[in-house]
C-alpha positions in Angstrom: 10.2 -29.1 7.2 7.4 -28.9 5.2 6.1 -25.3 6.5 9.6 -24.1 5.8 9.3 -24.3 2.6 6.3 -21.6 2.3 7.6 -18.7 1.0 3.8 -17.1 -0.2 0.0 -17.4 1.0 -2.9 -15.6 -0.2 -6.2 -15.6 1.5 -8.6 -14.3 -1.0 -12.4 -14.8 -0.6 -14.0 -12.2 -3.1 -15.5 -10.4 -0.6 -18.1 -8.3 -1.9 -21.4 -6.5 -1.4 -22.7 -9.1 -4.7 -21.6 -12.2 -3.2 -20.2 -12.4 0.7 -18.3 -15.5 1.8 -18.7 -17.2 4.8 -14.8 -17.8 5.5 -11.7 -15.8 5.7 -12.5 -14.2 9.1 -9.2 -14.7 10.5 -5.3 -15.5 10.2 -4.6 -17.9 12.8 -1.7 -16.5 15.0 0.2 -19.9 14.5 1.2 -18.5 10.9 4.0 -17.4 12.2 5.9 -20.9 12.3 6.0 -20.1 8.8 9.4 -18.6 9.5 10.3 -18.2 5.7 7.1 -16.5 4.7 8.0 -13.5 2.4 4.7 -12.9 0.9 1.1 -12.2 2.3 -2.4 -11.5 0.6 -5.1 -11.3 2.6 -6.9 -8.8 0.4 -10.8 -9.4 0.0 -11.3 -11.3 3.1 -13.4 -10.5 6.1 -10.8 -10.5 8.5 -10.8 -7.9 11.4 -7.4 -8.0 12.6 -3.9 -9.3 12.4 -2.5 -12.0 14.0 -0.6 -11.0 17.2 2.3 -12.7 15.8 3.1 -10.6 12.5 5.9 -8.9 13.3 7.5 -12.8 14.4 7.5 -13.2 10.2 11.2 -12.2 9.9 11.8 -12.2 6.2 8.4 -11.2 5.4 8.8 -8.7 2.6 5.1 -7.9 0.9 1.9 -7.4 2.7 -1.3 -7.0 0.6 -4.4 -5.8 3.2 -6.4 -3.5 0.9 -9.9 -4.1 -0.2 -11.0 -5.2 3.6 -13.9 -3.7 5.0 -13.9 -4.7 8.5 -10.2 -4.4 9.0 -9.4 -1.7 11.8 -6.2 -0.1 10.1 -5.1 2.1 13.0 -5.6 0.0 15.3 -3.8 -3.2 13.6 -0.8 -1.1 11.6 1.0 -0.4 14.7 1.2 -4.6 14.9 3.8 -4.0 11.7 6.4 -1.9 13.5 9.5 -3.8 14.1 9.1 -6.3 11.2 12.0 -5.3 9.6 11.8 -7.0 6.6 8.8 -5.2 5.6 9.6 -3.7 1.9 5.9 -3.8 0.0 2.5 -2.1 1.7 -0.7 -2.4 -0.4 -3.4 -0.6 1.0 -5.8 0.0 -2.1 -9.3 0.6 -1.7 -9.2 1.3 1.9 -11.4 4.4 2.6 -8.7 6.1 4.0 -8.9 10.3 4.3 -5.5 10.2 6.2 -3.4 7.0 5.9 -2.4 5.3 9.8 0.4 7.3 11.2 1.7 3.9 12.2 3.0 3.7 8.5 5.6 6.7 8.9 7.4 4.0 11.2 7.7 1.3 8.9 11.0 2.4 8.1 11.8 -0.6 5.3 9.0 0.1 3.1 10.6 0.8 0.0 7.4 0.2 -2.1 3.5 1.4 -0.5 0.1 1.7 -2.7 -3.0 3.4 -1.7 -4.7 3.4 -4.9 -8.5 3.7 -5.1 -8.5 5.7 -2.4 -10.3 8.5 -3.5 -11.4 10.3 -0.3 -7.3 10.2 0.9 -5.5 13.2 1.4 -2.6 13.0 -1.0 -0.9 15.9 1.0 -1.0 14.6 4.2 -0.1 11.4 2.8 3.3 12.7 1.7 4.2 14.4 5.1 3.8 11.3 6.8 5.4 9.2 3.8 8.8 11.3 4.1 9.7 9.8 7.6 10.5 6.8 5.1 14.0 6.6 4.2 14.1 3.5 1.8 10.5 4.6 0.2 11.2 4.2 -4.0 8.0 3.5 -5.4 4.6 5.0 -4.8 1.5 3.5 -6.1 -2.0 6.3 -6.4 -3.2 5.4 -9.2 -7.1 5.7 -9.0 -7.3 8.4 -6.3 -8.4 11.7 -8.1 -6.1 14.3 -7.7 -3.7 16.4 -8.4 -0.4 15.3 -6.9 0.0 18.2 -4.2 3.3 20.2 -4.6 5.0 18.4 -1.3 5.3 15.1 -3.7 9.0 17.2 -3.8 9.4 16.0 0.0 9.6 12.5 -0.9 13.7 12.5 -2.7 14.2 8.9 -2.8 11.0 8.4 -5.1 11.9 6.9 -8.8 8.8 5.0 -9.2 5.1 6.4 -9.3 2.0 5.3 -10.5 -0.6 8.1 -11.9 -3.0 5.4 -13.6 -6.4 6.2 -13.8 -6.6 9.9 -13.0 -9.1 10.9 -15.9 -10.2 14.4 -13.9 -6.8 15.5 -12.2 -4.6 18.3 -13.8 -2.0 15.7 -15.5 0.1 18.5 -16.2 0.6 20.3 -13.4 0.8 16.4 -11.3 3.7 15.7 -14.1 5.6 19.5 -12.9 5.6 18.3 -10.1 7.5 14.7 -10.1 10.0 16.4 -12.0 11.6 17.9 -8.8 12.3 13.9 -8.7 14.6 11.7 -10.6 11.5 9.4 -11.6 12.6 6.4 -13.6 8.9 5.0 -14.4 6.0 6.7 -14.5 2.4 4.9 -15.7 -0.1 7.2 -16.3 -2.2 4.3 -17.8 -5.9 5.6 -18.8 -5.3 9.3 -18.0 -7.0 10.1 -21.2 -3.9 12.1 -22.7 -4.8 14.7 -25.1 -1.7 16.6 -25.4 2.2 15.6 -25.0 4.4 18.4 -23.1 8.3 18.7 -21.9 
């Protein structure tokens, strides 16, 4: 009774280059007699893999995996398809140039975020990220670009976050949303020197 009550667990070891833990190299496949889990962070951490028991989390809804630098992402995504609770993917600072075509097929994501990713390819990204029917909100903030003109591909988009994108043409990213019907947009420390339509 008492696992049934976990609805959130975050494994966070500040990794880092500074000061490496010793712990956090796994998520023990039992987690998934935590059958009301809706929230997962292992962010940080030195784990390599998921369990092989993900996709037994029925209602999980977010999944934070960013900011791991042993994790295998193609090779542990694919673990994801069929949990069809999924709504939130956070893959920020990943290294990604193309993001794991295993994401196209996570067809609840309403919400994914590959921000600090600055080697991504933003136009690639979108190909695969319009196979995503229930997608709303995009988070890449951080990445260094110009949003490509294919951003138009993704319709059900009200949501994006342009933070921290000090070198990119801000004007010519902003043209482009508006083929959308954005409700929020952050450009938070886009150093802003002129307002436009």
């Amino acid at each position: 009774s008492k696992r049934d009550s976990v609805k959130a667990i975050s494994i966070q070891c500040a990794y880092d280059n500074e000061m490496p833990t010793d712990g956090c190299y796994q998520v023990p496949d039992s987690i998934h007699f935590l059958k009301n889990l809706e929230y997962l962070s292992i962010s940080e951490t030195k784990v390599k893999e998921l369990p092989s028991s993900i996709n037994q989390l029925g209602r999980l809804k977010e999944l934070r995996l960013g900011l791991n630098p042993n994790f295998d992402y193609e090779r542990e995504l694919p673990k994801l398809i069929g949990l069809d609770s999924l709504e939130t993917l956070d893959l920020r600072f990943t290294n990604f140039e193309h993001l794991p075509s295993a994401v196209a097929e996570l067809k609840t994501l309403k919400k994914i975020g590959v921000s600090s990713n600055h080697k991504i390819n933003l136009r690639n990204t979108f190909s695969l990220l319009r196979k995503l029917p229930k997608l709303q909100t995009l988070d890449i903030s951080g990445t260094g670009q110009t949003i490509p003109a294919n951003i138009k591909q993704l319709r059900g988009v009200i949501s994006v976050n342009l933070g921290y994108m000090k070198n990119t043409n801000i004007k010519k990213s902003i043209i482009r949303l508006s083929k959308l019907k954005i409700q929020y947009l952050d450009l938070e420390y886009c150093s802003l020197t002129e307002s436009f339509p």
